[in-house]
C-alpha positions in Angstrom: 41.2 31.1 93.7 43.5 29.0 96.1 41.0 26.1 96.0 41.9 23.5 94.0 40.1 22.1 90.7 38.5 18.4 91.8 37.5 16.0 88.8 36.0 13.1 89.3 37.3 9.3 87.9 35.6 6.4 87.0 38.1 5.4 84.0 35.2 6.0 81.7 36.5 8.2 78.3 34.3 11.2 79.2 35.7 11.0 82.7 39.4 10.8 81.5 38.3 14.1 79.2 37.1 16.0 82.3 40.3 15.3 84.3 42.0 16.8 80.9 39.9 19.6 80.8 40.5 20.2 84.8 43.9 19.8 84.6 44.5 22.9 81.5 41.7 25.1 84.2 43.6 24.1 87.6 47.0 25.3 85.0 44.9 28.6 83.8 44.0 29.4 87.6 47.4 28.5 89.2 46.1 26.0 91.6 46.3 21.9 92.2 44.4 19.2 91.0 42.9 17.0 93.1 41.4 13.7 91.2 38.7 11.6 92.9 37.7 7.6 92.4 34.9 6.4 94.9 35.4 2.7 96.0 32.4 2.5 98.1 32.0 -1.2 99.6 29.8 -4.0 97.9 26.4 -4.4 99.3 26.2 -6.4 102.5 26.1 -6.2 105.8 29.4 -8.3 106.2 31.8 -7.2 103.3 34.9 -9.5 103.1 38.5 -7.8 103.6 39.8 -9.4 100.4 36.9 -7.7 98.3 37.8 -4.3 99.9 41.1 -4.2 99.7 40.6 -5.7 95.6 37.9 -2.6 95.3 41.0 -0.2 96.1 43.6 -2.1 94.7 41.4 -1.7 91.0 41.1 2.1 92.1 44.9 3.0 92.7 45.2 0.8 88.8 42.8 3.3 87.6 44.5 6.5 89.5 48.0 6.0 89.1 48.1 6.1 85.4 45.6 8.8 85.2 47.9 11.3 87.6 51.3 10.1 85.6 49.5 11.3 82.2 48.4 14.2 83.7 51.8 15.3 85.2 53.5 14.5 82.1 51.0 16.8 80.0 51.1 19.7 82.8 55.0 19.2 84.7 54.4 22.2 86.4 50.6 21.3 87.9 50.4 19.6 91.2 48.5 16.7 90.8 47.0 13.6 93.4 45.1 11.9 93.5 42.3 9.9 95.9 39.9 7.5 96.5 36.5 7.7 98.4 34.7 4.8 100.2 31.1 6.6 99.7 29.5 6.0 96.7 30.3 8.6 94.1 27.6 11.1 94.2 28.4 11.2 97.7 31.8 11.6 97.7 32.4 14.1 94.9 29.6 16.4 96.9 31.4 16.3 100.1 35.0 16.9 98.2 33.4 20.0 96.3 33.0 21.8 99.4 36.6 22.0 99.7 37.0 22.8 95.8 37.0 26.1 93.7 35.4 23.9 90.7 34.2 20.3 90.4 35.2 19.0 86.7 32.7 15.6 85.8 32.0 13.7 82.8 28.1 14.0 81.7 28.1 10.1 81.5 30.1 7.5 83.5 31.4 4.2 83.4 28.0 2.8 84.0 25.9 4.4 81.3 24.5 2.9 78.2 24.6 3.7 74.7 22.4 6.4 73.7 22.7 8.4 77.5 23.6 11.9 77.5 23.7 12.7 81.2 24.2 10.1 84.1 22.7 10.4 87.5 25.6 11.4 88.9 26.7 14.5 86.9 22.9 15.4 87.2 23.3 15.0 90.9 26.5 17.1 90.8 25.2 20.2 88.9 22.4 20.1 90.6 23.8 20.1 94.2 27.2 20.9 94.1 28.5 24.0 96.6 30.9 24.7 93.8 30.6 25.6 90.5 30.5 22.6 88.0 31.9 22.0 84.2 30.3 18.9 82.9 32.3 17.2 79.7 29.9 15.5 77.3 30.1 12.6 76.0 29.5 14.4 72.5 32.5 16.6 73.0 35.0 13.7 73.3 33.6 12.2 70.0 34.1 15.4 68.1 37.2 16.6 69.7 39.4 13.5 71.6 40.3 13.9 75.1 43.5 15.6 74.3 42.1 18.4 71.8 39.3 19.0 74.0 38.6 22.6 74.8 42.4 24.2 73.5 41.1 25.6 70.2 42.7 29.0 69.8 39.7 30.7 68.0 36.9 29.7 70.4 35.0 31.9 72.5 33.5 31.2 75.8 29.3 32.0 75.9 27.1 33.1 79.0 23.1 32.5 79.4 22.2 35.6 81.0 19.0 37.4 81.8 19.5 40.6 82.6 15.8 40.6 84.3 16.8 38.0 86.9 20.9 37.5 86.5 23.0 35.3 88.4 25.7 37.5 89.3 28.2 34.3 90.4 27.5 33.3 87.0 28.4 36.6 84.7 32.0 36.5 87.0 32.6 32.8 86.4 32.4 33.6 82.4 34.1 37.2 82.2 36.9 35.1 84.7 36.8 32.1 82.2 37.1 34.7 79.0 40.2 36.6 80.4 42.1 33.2 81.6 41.5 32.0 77.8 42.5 35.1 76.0 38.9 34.3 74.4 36.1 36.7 73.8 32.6 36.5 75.5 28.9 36.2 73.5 26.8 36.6 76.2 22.8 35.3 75.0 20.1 36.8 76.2 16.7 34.9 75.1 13.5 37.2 75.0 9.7 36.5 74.3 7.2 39.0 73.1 5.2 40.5 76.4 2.5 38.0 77.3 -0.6 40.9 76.7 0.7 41.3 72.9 -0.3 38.0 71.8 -3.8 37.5 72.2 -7.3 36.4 70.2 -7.7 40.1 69.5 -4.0 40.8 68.3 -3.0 38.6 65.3 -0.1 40.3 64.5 2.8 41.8 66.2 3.8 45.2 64.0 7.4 45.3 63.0 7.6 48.8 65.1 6.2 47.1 68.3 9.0 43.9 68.0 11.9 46.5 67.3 10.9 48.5 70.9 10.6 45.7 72.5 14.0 44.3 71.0 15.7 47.8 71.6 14.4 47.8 75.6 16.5 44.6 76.0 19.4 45.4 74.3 19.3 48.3 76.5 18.7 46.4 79.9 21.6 43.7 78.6 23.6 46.4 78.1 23.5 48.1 82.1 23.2 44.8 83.6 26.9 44.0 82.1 28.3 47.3 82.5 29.6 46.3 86.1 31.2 43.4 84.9 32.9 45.0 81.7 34.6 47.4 84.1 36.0 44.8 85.9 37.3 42.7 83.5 38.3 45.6 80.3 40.2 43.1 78.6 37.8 40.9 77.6 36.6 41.4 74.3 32.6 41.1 74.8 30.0 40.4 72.2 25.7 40.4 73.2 23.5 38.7 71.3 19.6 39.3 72.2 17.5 36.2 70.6 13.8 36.1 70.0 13.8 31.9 70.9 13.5 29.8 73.7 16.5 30.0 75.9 17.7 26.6 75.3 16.8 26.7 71.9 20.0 30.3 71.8 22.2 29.0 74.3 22.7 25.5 71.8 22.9 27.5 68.7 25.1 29.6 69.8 27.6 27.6 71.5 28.3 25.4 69.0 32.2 25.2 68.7 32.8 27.0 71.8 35.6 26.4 74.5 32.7 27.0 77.6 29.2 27.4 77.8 28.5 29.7 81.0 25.0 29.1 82.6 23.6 30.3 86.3 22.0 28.1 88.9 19.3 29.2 91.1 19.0 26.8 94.8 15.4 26.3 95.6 15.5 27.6 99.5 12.7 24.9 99.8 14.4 22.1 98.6 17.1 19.6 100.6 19.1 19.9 97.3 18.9 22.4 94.6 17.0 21.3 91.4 18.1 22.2 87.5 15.5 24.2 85.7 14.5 23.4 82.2 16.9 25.3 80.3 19.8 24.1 82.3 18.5 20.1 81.8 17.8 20.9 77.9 21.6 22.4 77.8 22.8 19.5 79.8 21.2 17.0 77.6 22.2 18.4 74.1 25.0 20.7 73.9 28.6 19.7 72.2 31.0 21.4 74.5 31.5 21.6 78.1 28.8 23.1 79.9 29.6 25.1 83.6 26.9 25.5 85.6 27.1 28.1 88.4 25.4 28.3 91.8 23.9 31.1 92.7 24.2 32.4 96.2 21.6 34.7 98.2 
């Protein structure tokens, strides 16, 4: 927990809303923060000086403020801040690896009206070392940067499935719970077994759904046993939903502080990928979304 919280800048609204939101979780978790504005170099093969030195000259503009605000909100957080002369994916990836979080607005400076999630903060939850918290867009409408994420009554909620669960993600969640004083809903989506829904069976008998409901309550129920004992004070609530996984996580995380979701890195792949549910989450939920890599 000594790594600092990283959030990247662009002096976008959403990305002055994730460095808000980093700065309360670098407070909650005792540690720095560490703000990042990439000023990589025009196009070119021969860049002039002048144009450099103006690219970092509008970056420390963009910075200085930024930090000031920050201190001023949070006198007791230690806060700097830097710039990066890679382009931004690039340098927000190599920074996380020296980060305990990586704290990113879902769109940047360069989107357009009507995007929910820019390359970049794709990028970044998809291939980050650390975990992620992306800020949406939608969140800063509803809320304001400086209201963002400190309502008292909020809860934090976890994806989990207790068939294949991310353990790094179940941690991240009870952790973020028991910093908050909140209380967990942990969603687990299920489907009825594949051999129950056929030509020859119609219909699914009310019996039949409840033992299958009742077996997943059940596995939910030892698969977070290790992490209740860990973390008693969190208050912890399960929910197990007959609907597509995106389709819970959304419904359920409206007016939450955190939505808590596991990462799984493709072995085969240079970078890791997002499954479905994580992109339908990304895309269309109101509050900050963390995903969390999952480590074999």
């Amino acid at each position: 927990m000594n790594h600092p919280v990283l959030a990247g800048i662009d002096g976008s609204a959403c990305s002055s809303a994730a460095a808000a939101w980093a700065a309360r979780e670098a407070e909650l978790r005792g540690v720095r923060l560490r703000l990042v504005h990439a000023s990589p170099p025009l196009p070119g093969s021969a860049v002039p000086v002048t144009a450099v030195d103006r690219l970092h000259h509008m970056g420390e503009r963009m910075l200085r403020p930024e930090v000031a605000d920050l201190i001023g909100r949070h006198p007791d957080l230690e806060v700097w801040g830097e710039q990066a002369d890679d382009a931004p994916a690039a340098a927000l990836l190599a920074a996380a690896c020296r980060a305990g979080l990586l704290v990113i607005g879902t769109r940047g400076a360069g989107g357009f009206d009507g995007l929910a999630v820019g390359s970049v903060a794709l990028r970044m939850a998809a291939a980050a070392p650390c975990p992620v918290v992306l800020v949406p867009q939608r969140a800063v409408d509803s809320f304001g940067a400086e209201r963002l994420g400190t309502g008292g009554a909020a809860q934090v909620v976890l994806g989990f499935d207790a068939h294949h669960p991310v353990s790094e993600a179940a941690d991240f969640a009870f952790s973020a719970a028991e910093a908050r004083g909140a209380p967990l809903r942990v969603v687990q989506a299920w489907a009825f077994p594949a051999e129950s829904v056929s030509a020859e069976t119609l219909v699914v008998t009310e019996e039949d759904r409840a033992t299958w409901e009742d077996q997943e309550v059940l596995q939910l129920s030892d698969a977070l046993r290790a992490w209740q004992e860990k973390y008693p004070q969190v208050t912890v609530r399960t929910d197990v939903m007959l609907l597509q996984p995106a389709e819970a996580l959304l419904a359920t995380s409206r007016g939450a502080d955190l939505l808590v979701v596991g990462r799984r890195t493709d072995p085969q792949a240079a970078e890791g990928r997002l499954g479905p549910v994580t992109h339908a989450v990304l895309h269309h939920s109101r509050c900050p979304v963390a995903v969390v890599p999952h480590t074999d």
